[in-house]
C-alpha positions in Angstrom: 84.7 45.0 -92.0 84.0 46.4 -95.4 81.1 44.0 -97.4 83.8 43.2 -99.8 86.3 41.6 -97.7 83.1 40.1 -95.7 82.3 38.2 -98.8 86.2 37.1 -99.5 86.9 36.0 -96.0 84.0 33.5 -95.8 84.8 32.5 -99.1 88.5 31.6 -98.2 87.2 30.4 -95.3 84.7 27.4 -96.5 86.5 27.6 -100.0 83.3 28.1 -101.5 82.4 30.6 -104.2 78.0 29.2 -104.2 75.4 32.3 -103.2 72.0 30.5 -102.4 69.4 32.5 -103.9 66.1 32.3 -101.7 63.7 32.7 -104.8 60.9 31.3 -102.1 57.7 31.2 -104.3 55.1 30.7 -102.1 53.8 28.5 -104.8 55.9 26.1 -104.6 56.4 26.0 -101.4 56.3 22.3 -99.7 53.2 22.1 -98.4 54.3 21.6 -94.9 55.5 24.9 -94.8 52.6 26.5 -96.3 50.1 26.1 -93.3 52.6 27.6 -91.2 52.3 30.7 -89.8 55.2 32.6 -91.5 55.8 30.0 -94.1 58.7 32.1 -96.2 60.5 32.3 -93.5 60.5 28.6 -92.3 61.2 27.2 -95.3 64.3 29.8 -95.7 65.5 29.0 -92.3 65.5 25.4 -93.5 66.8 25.5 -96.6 70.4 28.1 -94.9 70.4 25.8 -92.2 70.7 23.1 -94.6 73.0 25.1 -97.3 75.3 27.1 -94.9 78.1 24.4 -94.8 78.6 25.4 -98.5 77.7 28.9 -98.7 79.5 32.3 -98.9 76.2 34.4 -99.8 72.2 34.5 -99.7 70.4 36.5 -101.9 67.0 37.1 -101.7 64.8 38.6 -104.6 62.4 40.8 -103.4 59.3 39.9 -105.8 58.8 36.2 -104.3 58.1 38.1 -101.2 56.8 41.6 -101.9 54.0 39.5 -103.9 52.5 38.7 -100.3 52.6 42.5 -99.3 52.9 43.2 -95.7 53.3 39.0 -94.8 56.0 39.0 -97.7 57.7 41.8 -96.5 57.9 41.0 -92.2 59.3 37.4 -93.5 62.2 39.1 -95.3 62.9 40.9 -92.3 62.4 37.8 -90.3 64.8 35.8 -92.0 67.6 38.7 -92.7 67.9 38.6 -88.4 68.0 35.2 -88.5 71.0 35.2 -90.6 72.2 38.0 -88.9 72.2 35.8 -85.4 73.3 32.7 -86.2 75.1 33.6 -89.9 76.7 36.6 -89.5 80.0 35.8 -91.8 77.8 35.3 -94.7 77.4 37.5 -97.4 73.7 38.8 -98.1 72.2 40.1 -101.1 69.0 42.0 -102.1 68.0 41.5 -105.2 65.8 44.3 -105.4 67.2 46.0 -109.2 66.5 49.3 -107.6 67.1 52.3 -109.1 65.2 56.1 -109.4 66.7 59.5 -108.5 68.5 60.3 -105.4 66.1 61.2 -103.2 63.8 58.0 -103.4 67.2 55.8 -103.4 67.5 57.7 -100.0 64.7 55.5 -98.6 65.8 52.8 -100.7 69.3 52.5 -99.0 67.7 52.8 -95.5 65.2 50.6 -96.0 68.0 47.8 -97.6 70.5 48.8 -96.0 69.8 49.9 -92.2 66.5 48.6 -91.1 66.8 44.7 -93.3 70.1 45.0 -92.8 71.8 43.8 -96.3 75.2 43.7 -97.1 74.3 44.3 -101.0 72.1 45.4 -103.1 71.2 45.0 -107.0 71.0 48.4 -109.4 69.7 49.3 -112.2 72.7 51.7 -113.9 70.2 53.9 -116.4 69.6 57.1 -114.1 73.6 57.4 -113.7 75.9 57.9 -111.2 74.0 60.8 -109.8 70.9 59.1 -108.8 72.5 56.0 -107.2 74.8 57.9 -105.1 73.0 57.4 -101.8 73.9 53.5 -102.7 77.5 54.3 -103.9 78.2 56.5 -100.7 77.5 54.0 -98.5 81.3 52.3 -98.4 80.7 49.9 -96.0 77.9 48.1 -98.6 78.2 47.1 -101.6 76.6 48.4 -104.8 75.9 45.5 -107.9 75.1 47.1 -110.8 73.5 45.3 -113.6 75.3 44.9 -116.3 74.9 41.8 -118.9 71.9 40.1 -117.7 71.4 36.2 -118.2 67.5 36.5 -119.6 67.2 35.7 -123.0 66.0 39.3 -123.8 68.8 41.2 -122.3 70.5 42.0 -126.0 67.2 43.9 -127.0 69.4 46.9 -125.1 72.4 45.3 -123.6 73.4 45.2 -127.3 72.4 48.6 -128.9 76.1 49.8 -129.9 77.6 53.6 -129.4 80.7 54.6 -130.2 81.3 50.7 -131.6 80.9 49.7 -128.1 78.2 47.6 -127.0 76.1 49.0 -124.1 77.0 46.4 -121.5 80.7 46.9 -122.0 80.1 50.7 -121.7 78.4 50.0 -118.1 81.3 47.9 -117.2 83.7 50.3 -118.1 82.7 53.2 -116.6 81.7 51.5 -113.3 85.0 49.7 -113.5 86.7 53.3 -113.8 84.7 55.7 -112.4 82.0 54.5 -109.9 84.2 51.8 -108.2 86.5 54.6 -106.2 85.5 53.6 -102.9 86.1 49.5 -103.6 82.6 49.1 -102.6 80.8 48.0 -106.6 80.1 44.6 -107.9 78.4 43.5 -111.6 76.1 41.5 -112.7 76.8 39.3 -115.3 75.2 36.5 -116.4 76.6 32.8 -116.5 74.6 32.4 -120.3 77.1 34.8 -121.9 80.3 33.1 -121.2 82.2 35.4 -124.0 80.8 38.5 -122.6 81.7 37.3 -119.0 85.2 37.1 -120.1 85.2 40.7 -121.7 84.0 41.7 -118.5 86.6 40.2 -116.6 89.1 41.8 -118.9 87.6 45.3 -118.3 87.2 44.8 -114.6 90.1 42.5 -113.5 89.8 43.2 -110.0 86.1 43.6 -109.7 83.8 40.6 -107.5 81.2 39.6 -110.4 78.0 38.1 -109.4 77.0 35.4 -112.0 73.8 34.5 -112.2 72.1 31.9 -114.6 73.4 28.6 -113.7 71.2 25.6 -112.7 67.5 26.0 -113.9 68.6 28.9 -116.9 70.8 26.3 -118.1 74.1 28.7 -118.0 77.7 26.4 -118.0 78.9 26.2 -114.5 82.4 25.6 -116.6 82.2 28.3 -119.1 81.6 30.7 -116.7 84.3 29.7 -113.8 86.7 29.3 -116.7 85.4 33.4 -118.1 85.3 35.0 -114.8 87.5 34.1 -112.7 90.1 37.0 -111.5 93.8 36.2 -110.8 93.2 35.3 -107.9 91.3 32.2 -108.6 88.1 34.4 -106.9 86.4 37.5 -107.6 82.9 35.2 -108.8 79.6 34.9 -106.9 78.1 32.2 -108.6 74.3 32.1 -107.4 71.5 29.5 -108.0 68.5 29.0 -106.4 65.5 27.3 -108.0 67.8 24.5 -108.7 69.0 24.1 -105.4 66.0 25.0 -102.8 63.2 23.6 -104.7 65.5 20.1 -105.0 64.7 17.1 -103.1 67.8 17.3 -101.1 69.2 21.1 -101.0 72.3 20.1 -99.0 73.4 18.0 -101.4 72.8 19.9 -104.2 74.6 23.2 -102.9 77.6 20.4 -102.0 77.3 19.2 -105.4 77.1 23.0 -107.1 80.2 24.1 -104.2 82.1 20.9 -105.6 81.9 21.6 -109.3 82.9 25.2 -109.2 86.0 24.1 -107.3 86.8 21.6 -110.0 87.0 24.4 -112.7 88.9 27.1 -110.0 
């Protein structure tokens, strides 16, 4: 099944458009997870047994974890088989913003891709097509290429204009037009730019955006179902974590999150 329609069919299926993100700090970790012995991957396995009901992706961000080095590391592996044994319809994400030239995205795609086994993975677009084509080859993953980001800096050169165009819009478009020939790329765009979420969605009308920003950035779970969403009443990935795994009670909260977004769809 290609990653795309993996994503859409346990969407339909739950009628849930909520990606958990795993942002597992060890910091904050609950202290009864902490004196375990791989205590990033217990509290994971906790928090998508807990979420699962409500979720059509996990995304995990590779700093929380890459922080611990090798421990880090074997506990994203750990709990990418768990969700590959007892989750296997749900969507996963590495947010790992690679991006360098081809050869070292080589290693980048089979490390990702092959032996953590992700269904997606987050790019950087600046080297260019050419560089990221050991990601854009692979058709049976799927590509997500950063394009308005939701951090407050992100117009420092999101912004910068050429040819009257500003640089975020130029990603879009020529992903939308040109990289996207295999059906297998995504964008980022973040829920704190509603307006530019809509131009997006106007570029890219049949293009899966995942929206981050929602929850602990503040961004409008509203303004940005209302700006993104495609015909369809899909094509959004709306992801929170912090907000959500670090809560009191997560399952609630992701039922809460899965509820709202339907409200607005």
């Amino acid at each position: 099944m290609p990653a795309t329609d993996k994503y859409n069919t346990r969407a339909g299926a739950i009628n849930s458009l909520l990606c958990v993100g795993l942002d597992s700090d060890y910091e904050k970790l609950p202290e009864r997870f902490q004196i375990l012995e791989n205590p990033q991957f217990e509290f994971n396995k906790w928090i998508i047994d807990e979420t699962a009901e409500f979720a059509a992706g996990f995304k995990i961000n590779m700093a929380f974890y890459e922080a611990r080095g090798e421990k880090g590391f074997s506990e994203i592996k750990l709990t990418m088989e768990y969700l590959i044994e007892k989750y296997s319809d749900i969507f996963t994400i590495c947010d790992a913003k690679r991006a360098d030239i081809g050869s070292t995205n080589k290693g980048y795609v089979e490390a990702i891709f092959d032996f953590m086994g992700f269904d997606a993975v987050t790019l950087h677009p600046y080297l260019g097509r050419e560089a990221l084509d050991p990601f854009l080859k692979r058709t049976d993953k799927i590509s997500i290429v950063l394009c308005r980001t939701s951090n407050p800096g992100a117009a420092e050169f999101q912004d910068l204009e050429s040819d009257g165009k500003p640089l975020w819009q130029i990603v879009a478009e020529k992903v939308d037009r040109q990289w996207n020939t295999s059906g297998n790329c995504m964008l980022v765009v973040g829920a704190t730019y509603p307006e530019e979420l809509a131009t997006v969605r106007k570029i890219a009308p049949g293009m899966t955006l995942l929206v981050p920003g929602v929850g602990a950035q503040g961004g409008s779970v509203e303004e940005a179902i209302k700006a993104g969403l495609d015909d369809q009443k899909k094509g959004l990935i709306i992801n929170s974590s912090r907000s959500i795994i670090f809560s009191k009670d997560p399952k609630e909260e992701a039922r809460k999150l899965r509820d709202e977004i339907n409200v607005y769809r």
